[in-house]
C-alpha positions in Angstrom: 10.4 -18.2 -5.4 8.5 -14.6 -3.8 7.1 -12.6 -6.0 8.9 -9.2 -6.7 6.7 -6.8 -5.5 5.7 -4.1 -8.2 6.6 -0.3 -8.4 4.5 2.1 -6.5 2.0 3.8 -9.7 1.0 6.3 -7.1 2.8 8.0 -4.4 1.9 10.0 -1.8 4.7 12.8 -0.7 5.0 15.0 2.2 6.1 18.5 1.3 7.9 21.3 3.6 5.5 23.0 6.6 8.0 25.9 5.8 11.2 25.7 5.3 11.7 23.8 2.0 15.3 22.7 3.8 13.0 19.8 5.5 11.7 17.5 2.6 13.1 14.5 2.7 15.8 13.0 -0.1 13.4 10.1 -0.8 10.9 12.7 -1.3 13.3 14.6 -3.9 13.9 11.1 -5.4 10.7 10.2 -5.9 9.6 14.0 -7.4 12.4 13.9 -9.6 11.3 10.2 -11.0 7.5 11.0 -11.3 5.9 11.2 -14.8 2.8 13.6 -13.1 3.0 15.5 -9.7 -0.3 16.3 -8.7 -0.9 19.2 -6.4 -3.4 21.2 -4.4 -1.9 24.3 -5.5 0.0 24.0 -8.8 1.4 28.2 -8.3 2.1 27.2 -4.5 4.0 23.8 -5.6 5.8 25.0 -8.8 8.0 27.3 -6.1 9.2 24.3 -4.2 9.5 22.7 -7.3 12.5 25.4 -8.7 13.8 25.5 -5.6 15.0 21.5 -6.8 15.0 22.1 -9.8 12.3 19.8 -10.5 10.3 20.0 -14.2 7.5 17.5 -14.2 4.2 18.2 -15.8 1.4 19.4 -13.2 -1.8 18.9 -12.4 -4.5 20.4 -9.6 -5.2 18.4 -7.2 -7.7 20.0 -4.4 -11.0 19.8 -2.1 -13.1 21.1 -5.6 -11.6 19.1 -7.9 -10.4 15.8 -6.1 -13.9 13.2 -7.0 -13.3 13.8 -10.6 -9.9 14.3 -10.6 -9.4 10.7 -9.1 -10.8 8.7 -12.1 -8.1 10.3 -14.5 -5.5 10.2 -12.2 -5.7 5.9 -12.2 -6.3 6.1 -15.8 -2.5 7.4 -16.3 -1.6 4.7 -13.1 -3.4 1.9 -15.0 -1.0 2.9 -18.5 2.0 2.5 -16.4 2.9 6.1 -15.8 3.9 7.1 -11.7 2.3 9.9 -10.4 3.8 11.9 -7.2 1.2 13.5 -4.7 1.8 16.4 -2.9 -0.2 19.3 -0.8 0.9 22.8 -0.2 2.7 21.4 2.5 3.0 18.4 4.9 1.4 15.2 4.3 -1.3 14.8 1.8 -4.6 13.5 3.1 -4.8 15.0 6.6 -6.7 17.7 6.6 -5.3 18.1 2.8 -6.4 16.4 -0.6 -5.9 13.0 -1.4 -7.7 10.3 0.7 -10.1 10.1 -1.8 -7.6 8.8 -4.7 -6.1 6.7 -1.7 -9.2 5.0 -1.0 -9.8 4.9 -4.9 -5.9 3.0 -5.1 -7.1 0.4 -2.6 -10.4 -0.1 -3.9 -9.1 -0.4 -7.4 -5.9 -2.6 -6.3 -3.7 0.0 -7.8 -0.2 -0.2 -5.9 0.5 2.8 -4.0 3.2 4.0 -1.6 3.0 6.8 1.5 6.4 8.4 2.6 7.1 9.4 5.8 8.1 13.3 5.9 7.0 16.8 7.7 4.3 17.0 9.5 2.8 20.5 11.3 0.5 18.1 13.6 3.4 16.1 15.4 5.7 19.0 15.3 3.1 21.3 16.7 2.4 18.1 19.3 6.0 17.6 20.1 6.8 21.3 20.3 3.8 22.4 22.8 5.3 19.8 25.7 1.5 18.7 26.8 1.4 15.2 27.1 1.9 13.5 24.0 0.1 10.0 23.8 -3.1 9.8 23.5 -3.9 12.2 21.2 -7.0 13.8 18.9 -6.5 15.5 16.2 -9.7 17.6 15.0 -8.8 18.9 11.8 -9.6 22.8 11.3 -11.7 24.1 14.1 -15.6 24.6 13.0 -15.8 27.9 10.7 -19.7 28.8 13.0 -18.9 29.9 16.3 -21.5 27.3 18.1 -20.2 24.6 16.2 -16.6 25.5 17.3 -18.1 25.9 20.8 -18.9 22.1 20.6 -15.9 20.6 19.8 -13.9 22.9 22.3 -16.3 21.6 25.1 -15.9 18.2 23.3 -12.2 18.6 23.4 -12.5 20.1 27.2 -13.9 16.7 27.8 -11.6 14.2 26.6 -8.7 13.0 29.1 -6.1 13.8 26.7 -4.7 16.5 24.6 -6.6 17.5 21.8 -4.9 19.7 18.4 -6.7 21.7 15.8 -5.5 24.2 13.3 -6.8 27.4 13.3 -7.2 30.6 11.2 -5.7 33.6 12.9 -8.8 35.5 12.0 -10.8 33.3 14.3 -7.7 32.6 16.8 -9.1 35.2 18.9 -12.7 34.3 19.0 -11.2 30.9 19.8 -9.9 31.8 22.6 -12.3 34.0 24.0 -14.8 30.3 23.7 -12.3 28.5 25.7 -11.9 31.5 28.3 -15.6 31.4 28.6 -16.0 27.6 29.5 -12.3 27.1 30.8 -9.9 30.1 31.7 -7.6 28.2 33.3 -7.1 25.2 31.1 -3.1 25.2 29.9 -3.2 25.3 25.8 -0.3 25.6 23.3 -0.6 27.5 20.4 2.7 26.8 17.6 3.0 29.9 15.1 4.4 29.1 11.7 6.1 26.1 12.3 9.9 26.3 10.5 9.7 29.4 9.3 11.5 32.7 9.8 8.8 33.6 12.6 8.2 30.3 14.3 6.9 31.1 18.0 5.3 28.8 20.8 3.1 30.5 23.0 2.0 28.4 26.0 0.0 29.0 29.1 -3.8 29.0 30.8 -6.1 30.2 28.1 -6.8 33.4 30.1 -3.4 34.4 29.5 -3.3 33.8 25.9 -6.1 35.5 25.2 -4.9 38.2 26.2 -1.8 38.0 24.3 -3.5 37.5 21.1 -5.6 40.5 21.9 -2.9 42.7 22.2 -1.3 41.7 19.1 -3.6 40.6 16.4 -2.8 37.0 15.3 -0.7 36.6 12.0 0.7 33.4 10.2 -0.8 29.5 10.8 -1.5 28.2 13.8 -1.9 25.0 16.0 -3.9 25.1 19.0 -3.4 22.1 21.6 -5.4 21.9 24.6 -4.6 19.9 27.7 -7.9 19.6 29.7 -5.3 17.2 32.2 -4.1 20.3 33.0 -7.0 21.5 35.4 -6.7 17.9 37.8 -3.3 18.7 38.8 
């Protein structure tokens, strides 16, 4: 006779990029079922939260916090109790707390589930129409400019397309990098995916650059390069 596997203690929840329409209804299930939801933001989360009317008890969950959060976190696991995951929004762990309490599940045989859900780095991939598979994604772009210089030559490089988030108060100087070492390298750059404003803005970096300059950047963004573009 199999064993019947045991109930996730620990799961790990995508949340809405934007438009809180887009969480999924496992996701709802599972946030309604949770004993704890912990969050990177617990002001940011509690909004999303009303909007399903959703009351669980809350606890921060962030970049500061995470290495001592984790042993208290699989204390309540270990006395039974489930506890939901979530960032401010998309999935946790890229580029967003949790990997360290998910490598702390596995190493600790705690049973632990991810759900599939939104996602701003495959929308962003999807939406920019530069070719797909393979891909790299690099996170947030380096905060020092020669650092960031780096990976965008690094990124230049590579034989596929390449995504990075990116603040819109260094979009500009971003660009103005890229112009320097590539101006006619084709790059995407998605505005606040789902939302109200959503915009994709795609062309040679030249161009961009000066698109941006005329109208100082606002919002989040993803920047995808294509260095493919310049063979063909």
């Amino acid at each position: 006779m199999s064993e019947t596997p045991s109930s996730p203690l620990v799961s790990f929840v995508p949340t809405p990029i934007g438009n809180l329409a887009d969480i999924t209804l496992r996701g709802l299930e599972t946030l309604r079922s949770a004993d704890l939801i912990a969050c990177e933001d617990t002001r940011h989360s509690r909004k999303l939260l009303n909007h399903y009317e959703i009351e669980k008890p809350l606890v921060s969950l962030h970049d500061h916090n995470e290495a001592r959060r984790v042993p208290e976190i699989l204390r309540k696991a270990s006395q039974g109790q489930h506890i939901a995951v979530i960032s401010d929004a998309g999935t946790p762990c890229l580029s967003d707390p949790g990997h360290r309490l998910l490598r702390a599940c596995i190493k600790e045989d705690v049973n632990y589930e991810v759900l599939p859900g939104p996602s701003a780095i495959t929308t962003a991939l999807v939406a920019s129409g530069l070719p797909p598979l393979p891909f790299t994604f690099g996170g947030f772009l380096p905060y020092k400019k020669g650092k960031r210089e780096r990976e965008l030559q690094a990124a230049l490089k590579r034989g596929h397309t390449s995504l990075y988030f990116e603040s819109p108060h260094r979009l500009v100087s971003t660009l103005e990098i890229l112009t320097n070492l590539n101006p006619l390298v084709h790059v995407s750059i998605t505005k606040e995916l789902t939302k109200k404003f959503e915009n994709i803005y795609g062309g040679q970096t030249l161009k961009l650059l000066r698109t941006f300059t005329d109208r100082p950047p606002r919002g989040e963004f993803v920047l995808a390069i294509d260095p493919t573009s310049l063979s063909q």
